[in-house]
N, C-alpha and C positions, 0 to 999 in steps of 0.2 A: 413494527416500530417505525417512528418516522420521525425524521431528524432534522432541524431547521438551525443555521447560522444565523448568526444576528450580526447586524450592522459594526460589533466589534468580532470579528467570525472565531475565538475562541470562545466564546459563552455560544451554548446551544440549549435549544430547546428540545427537548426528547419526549416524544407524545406514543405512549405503548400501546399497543394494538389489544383493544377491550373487546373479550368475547362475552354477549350478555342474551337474556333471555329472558323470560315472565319470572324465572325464579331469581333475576337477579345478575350478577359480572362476576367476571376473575381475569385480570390480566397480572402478567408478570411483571414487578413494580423496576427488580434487579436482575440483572444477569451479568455479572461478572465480563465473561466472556464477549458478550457481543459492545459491553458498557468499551473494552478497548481497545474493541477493532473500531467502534465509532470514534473515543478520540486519538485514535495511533499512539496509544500508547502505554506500557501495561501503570497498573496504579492499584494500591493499598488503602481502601478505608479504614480508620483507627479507632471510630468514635463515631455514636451516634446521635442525638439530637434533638430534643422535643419539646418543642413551645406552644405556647395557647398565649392570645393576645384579644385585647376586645378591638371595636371598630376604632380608628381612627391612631391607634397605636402603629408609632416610626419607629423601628429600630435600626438601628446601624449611622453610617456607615462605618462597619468594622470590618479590620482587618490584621494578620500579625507581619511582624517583617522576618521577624526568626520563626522558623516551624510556620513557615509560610502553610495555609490551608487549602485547598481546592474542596468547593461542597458542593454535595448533589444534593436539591431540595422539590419537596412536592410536600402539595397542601391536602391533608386528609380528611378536613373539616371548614369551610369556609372560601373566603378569596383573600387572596393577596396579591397588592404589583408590588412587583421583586425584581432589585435593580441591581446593577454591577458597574463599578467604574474601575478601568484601566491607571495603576498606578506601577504599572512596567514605564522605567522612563526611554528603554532604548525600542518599544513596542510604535508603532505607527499611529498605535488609539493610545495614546498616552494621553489621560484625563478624561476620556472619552467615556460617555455612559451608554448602556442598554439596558431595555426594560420587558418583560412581559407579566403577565395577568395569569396567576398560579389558583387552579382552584381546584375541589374537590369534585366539582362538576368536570372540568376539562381535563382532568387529572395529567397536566403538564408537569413535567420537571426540567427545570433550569440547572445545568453545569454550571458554575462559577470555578473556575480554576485559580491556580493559586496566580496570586501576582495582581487581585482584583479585590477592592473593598465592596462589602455586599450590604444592604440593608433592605427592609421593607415596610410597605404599608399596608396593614389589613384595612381594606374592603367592605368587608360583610360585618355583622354583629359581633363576632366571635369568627377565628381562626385557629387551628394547629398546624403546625409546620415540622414535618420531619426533615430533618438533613444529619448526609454523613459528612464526615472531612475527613480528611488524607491526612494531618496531623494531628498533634492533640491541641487542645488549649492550654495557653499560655499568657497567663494573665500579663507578666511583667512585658511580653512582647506585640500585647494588643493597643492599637491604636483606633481612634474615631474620627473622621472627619466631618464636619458640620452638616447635614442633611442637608440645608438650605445656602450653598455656597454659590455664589453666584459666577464665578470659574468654573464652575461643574454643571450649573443651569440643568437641573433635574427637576425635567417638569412635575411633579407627584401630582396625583390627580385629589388633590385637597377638598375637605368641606370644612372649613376652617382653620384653628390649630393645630398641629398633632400634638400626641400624647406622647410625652417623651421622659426617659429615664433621667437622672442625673449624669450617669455617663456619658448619653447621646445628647444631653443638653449642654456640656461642657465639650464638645468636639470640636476641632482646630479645621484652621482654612486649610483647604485643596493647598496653595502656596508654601505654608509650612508646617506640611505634614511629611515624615518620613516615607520615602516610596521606594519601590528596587530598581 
């Protein structure tokens, strides 16, 4: 396994060591155990997670404030960039974003810990996206911040509009969005 910090060095990138051959791969996707010697620290997933999205489909930026979430996500059909912005206000990347390119090809998974709003953009034609979280969902405690916020300046790598829900079309500025 091999582990990359990113420019806000609690989001990491975790890339599992693929054993493959004419017949095919298996790598181990989870492992409990080494999942928390890599972030120091032990941690519970409660809930699992499974989206399909077509090309050009933005979701997010979501996050809760109560039953705050930390997700592990990996793409098992397509691409996606998958982003995370720091919305810890006593953290040093406060407002701060990082991004990488989640696919089923590079079969990357991104940590987003809790304390960080997450969204993405599928890439490819069609995407699925597994992810767990450390807490459950909670509707009354989830908030969205405007994908296109220009305090947040996240570059997405666009081909035109995105496709966006009503939720993530009604998301609040960076500015006055609830943060911890």
């Amino acid at each position: 396994m091999k582990v990359e910090r990113l420019a806000v060095p609690d989001v990491l990138i975790i890339e599992p060591t693929v054993f493959g051959d004419d017949r095919g791969f298996f790598f181990e996707s989870f492992n409990q155990r080494r999942f928390e010697e890599t972030i120091g620290r032990s941690i519970s997933f409660v809930q699992d997670n499974h989206s399909r999205s077509s090309r050009g489909v933005l979701r997010g930026l979501h996050y809760q404030v109560e039953q705050t979430q930390g997700k592990l996500l990996r793409v098992i059909q397509g691409e996606i960039f998958d982003v995370a912005v720091d919305i810890r206000r006593s953290s040093p990347t406060f407002g701060k974003w990082v991004a990488a390119t989640l696919s089923a090809d590079n079969r990357k998974q991104m940590w987003v810990p809790e304390g960080f709003a997450h969204g993405f953009l599928v890439l490819s034609d069609m995407a699925e996206v597994l992810y767990k979280t450390t807490d459950f969902y909670a509707k009354e405690a989830e908030h969205c911040i405007v994908w296109n916020d220009p305090t947040v300046g996240i570059e997405w790598p666009l081909e035109g509009e995105p496709l966006l829900s009503p939720k993530d079309m009604a998301g609040i500025a960076f500015a006055d969005a609830p943060t911890l």
